[in-house]
N, C-alpha and C positions, 0 to 999 in steps of 0.2 A: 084408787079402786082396789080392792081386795075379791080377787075369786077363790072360796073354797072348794077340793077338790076332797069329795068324803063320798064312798058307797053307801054309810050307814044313814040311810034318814030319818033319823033320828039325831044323832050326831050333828050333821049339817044344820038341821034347823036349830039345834039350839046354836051354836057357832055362828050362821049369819044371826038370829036374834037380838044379839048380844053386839054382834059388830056396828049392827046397822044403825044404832046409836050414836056411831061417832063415824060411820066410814061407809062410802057406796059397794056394797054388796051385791055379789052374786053367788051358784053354788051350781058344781056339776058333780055327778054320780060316779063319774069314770072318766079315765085318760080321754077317749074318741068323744064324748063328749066336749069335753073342755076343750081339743083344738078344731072341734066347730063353734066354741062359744068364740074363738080367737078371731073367726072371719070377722067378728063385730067389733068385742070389748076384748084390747089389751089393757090388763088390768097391771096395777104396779105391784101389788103382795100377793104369791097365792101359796096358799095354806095347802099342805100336798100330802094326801094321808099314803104312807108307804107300801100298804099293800089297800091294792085294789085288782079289779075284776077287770081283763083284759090287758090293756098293756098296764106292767108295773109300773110303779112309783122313781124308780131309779132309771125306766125308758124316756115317762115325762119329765124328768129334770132336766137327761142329758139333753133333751131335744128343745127344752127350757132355754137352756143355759147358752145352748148350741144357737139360735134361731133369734131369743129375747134376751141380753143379757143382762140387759137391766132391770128385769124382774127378780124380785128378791123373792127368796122361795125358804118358807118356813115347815118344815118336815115333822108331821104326826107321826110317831111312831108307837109301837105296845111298850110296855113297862118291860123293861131288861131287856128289849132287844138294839144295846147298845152299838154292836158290830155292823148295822145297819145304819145307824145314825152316821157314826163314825164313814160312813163309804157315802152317805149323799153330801156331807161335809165338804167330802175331797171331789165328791165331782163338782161342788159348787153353791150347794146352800148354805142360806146365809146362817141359818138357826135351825135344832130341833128341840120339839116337845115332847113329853110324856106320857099317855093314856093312862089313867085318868084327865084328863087337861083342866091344867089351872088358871082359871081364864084372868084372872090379874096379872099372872103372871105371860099369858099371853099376849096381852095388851103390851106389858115394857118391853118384850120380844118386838113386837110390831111396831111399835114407836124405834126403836134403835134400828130395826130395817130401813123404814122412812128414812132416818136422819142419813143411816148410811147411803142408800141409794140416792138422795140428796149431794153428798158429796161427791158422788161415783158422777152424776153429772157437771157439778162443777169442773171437776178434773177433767172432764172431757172437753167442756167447753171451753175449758183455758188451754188445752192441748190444742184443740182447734186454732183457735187464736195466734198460738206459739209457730204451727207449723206454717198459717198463713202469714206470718209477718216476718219471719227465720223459717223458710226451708229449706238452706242447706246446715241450719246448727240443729243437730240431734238433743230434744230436751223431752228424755223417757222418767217416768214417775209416776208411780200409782199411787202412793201413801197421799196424807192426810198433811203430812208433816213438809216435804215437797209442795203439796201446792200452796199452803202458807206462805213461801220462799217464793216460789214464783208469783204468787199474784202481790204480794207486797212489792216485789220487783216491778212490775208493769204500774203499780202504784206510783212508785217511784221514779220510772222511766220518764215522764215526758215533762217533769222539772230538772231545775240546773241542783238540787242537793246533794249535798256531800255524803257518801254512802259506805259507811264501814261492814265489812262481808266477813263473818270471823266464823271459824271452824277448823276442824284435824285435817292435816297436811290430806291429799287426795279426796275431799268429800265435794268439789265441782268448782270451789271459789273463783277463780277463771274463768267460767264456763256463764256462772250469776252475772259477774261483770259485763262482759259482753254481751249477754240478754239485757239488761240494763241499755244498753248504750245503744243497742240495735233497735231498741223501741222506741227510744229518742228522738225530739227533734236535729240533733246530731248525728244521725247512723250514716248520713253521708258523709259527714268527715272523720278526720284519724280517731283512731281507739287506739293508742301506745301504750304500751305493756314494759311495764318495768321490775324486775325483780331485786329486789334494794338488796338480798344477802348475796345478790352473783356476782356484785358490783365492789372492787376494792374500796375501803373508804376511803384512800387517798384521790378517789377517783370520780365518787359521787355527786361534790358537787358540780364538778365539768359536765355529768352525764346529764344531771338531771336541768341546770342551768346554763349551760353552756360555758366560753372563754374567747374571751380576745384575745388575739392574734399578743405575745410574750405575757401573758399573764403570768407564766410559769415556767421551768425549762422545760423545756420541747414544742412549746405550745406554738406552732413558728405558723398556725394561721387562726383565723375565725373557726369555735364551733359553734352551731346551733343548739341547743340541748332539747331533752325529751320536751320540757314545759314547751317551748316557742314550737318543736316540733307538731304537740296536741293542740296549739292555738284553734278555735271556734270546733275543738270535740272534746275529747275523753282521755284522763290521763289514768292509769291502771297502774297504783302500786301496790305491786304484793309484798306480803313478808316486809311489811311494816314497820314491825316492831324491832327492825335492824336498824333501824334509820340512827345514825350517830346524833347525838344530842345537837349539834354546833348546825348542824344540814337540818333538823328539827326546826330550831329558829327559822331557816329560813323559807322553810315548809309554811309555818305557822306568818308567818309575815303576807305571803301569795293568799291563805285562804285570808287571810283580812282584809289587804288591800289589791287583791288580783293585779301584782304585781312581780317581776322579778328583778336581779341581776345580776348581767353573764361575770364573772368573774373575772379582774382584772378591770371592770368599768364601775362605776358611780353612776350612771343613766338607768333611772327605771324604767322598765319595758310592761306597759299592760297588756292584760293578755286575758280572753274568754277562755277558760279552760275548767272543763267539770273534773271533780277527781272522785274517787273510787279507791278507795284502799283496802287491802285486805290483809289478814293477819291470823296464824296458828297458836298465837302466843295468848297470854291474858295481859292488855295492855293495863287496864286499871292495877294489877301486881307490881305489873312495869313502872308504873308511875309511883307505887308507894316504894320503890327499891332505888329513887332516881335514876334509872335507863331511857325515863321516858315523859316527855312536859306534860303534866296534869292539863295545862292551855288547849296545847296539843290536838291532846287526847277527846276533849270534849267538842276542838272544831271538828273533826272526823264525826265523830261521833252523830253526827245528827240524824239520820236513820239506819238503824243497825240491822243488817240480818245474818242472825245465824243460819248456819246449815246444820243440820242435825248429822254426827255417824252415819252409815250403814248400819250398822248392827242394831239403830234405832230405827230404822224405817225396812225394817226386812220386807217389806210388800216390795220396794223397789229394786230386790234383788232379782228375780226371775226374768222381769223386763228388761231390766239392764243386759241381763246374761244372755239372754236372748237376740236383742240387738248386738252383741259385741259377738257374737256365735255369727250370726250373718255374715257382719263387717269380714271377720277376719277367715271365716271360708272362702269366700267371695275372694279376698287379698289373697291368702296361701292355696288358689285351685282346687280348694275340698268342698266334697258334696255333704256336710254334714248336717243334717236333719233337724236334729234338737240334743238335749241331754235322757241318760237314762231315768228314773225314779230313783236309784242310788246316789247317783251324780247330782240328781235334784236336790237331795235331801242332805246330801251335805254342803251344797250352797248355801241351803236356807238356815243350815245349822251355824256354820263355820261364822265368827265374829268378824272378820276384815278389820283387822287393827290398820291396813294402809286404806281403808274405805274403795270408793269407785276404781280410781287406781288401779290398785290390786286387784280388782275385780277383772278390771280388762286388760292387766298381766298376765291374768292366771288362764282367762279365756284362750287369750292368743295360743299362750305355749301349749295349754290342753290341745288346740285345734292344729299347731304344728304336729305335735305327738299321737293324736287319734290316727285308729287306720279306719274304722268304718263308718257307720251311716250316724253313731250316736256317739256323744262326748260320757266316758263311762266315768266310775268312782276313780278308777286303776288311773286315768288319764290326770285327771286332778290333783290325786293322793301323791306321782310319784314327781309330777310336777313340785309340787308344794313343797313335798319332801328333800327332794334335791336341791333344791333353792332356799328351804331352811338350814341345809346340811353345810349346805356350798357357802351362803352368806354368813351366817354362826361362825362360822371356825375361821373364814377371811377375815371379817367383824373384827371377832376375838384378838386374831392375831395382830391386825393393823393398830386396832386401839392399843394394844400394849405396847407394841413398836413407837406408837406417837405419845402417848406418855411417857416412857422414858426420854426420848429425843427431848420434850419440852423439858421434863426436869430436870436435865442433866443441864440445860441452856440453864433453866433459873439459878441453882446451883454453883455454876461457872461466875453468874451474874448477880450472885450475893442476893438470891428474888428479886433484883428490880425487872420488874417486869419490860421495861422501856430498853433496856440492854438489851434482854432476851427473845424479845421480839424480832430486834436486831439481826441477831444470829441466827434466828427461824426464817429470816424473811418473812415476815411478818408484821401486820398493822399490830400497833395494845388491843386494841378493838378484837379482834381478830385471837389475839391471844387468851386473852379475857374469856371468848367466847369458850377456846377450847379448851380452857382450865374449866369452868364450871361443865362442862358437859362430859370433860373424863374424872371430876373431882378428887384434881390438883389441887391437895392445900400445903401451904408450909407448915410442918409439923414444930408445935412448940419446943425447944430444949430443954 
């Protein structure tokens, strides 16, 4: 239902005329009007001419916006009085028009409101959802692009598929998983969380498969590993794309025959175990570079969800910051309110190359360093600043420290890398990694 809200009657009639063709209309004269038409009909659009007789047009928004918020409210205004537009924008309409009004052009106005108000309850309805079924996991999101992500999850959640979650380091990949597995017919058993880069690879397959009792030196009892650990839940590998090729086989072996073994034994061990992997990398790169079995690749693979950046879903920056402003008041005994319009507005601006993360980094330390009721620019700015300042120049200085150490080891060890590893203490693995990440090459002579 669409209520136009026009003093001029003349204007009005033609405006419902023209609506009432395709949409249930109504029309009131003036603001006190239309919130006695409210006792009866809330409508879903109302068309809100910006100067009117009695209360203004920027009283009924906020009171709109304030009270209904799910009305989309598409703002009449005169020709060039843009500065007005621009102010009911920011208190919340969705759209304005022009006088003269081009009603084609008002019609694709009003259709994109529908659709969006459309999604505005979706998102709701899955937030509902979320909070009834995980109320102690915080899952904040306004965008469009979020709830893609979450309702493919809950999609996903109450089969045993294998689910690859790929996106930039800090954008929630953890956070997916565990929604996953919490919607589950599983959510009462283990959700084991594994991070394959924190794990030596001399080490990996013990962690992940377990060892009997002399498999190796030291190994002087039984271990259980992560897989028997997850047995009838959920096995969480992050950071995927670490997996050394040799542990890949045996990756790719369990998702065929959901099977393993501990190392050190010949007995297959079955085992009901869902897996969940996640990954910062592009594994298909992986796979044309061989770091990574094309096989692999494609058993994970079977329902993929990205997460988008930050910086792509800016709607979900203010919420976030919001909730993370709570959290950590609340934690560090401050009273702090909200941010300023300064401090907003470089939120909304600033790109988050570490995504959520960084977000709720930057939150904390702001909210250590505030003294009063509001998180300011100065609070953000010198936070940032110090911490660009401070990490730059450590960064700087470490990385040139660890490149020489490494060269000087290959050097010693005529590049074989397998010496120099050696002398680093060091996996090749391991080595490998941090020659292509400070690029270390052997210069031709």
């Amino acid at each position: 239902m669409i209520l136009v809200i026009e003093d001029d009657d003349f204007q009005r009639t033609i405006l419902i005329d023209f609506l009432k063709k395709k949409y249930e209309v109504y029309g009131a004269g003036s603001g006190e009007e239309f919130f006695d038409l409210l006792n009866n009909k809330v409508p879903d659009i109302v068309l809100l001419d910006w100067r009117l007789p009695g209360i203004q047009g920027d009283e009924v928004l906020e009171k709109i916006k304030k009270e209904y918020p799910y009305i989309e409210v598409i703002v009449i205004t005169a020709f060039g009085d843009i500065e007005q537009a621009v102010k009911a924008m920011k208190i919340g309409a969705f759209h304005y028009i022009t006088k003269p009004i081009d009603l084609n052009e008002l019609e694709i106005i009003i259709e994109k409101a529908i659709e969006h108000q459309k999604l505005k309850k979706e998102n709701e309805l899955l937030k509902e959802f979320v909070r009834e079924k995980l109320p102690e996991t915080p899952v904040i999101f306004e965008s469009g692009a979020m709830r893609k992500v979450l309702s493919l999850a809950q999609k996903v959640a109450p089969t045993d598929a294998t689910v690859l979650i790929t996106g930039e380091s800090g954008t929630g990949k953890e956070l997916i998983a565990e929604v996953i597995h919490r919607l589950s017919p599983r959510a009462d058993k283990p959700l084991v969380k594994v991070n394959i880069a924190a794990i030596p690879e001399t080490l990996i397959e013990s962690e992940l498969f377990g060892h009997e009792k002399g498999a190796f030196t030291g190994a002087d009892k039984r271990r259980i590993g992560r897989f028997e650990s997850a047995d009838k839940g959920t096995l969480f590998l992050d950071e995927i794309g670490e997996l050394p090729l040799n542990t890949q086989v045996k990756l790719l072996r369990f998702l065929q025959d959901r099977v393993i073994e501990r190392l050190g034994s010949n007995i297959p061990i079955s085992l009901d175990v869902r897996i969940i992997a996640a990954t910062n990398r592009n594994l298909e790169s992986l796979v044309k570079e061989g770091k990574f079995r094309e096989d692999l690749f494609y058993r994970l693979n079977v329902i993929n969800i990205h997460i988008p950046p930050l910086r792509e879903r800016r709607e979900d920056i203010y919420p976030l910051a919001k909730y993370f402003l709570k959290h950590f008041s609340r934690k560090h005994g401050k009273e702090i309110k909200d941010f300023t319009k300064e401090a907003l507005d470089f939120l909304m601006s600033y790109n988050f190359p570490g995504n959520v993360r960084e977000l709720q980094n930057l939150i904390e330390r702001a909210c250590v360093l505030s003294e009063g009721e509001y998180i300011t620019l100065k609070d953000l700015t010198l936070t940032l600043e110090r911490e660009e300042r401070t990490e730059s120049y450590l960064d700087e200085k470490l990385e040139n420290f660890e490149r020489q150490l490494i060269i000087d080891a290959l050097e010693k060890t005529g590049w074989v890398q397998k010496k120099a590893a050696e002398i680093l203490g060091l996996s090749e693995r391991a080595l490998r990694y941090r020659m292509e990440k400070l690029g270390i090459k052997r210069q031709k002579k």
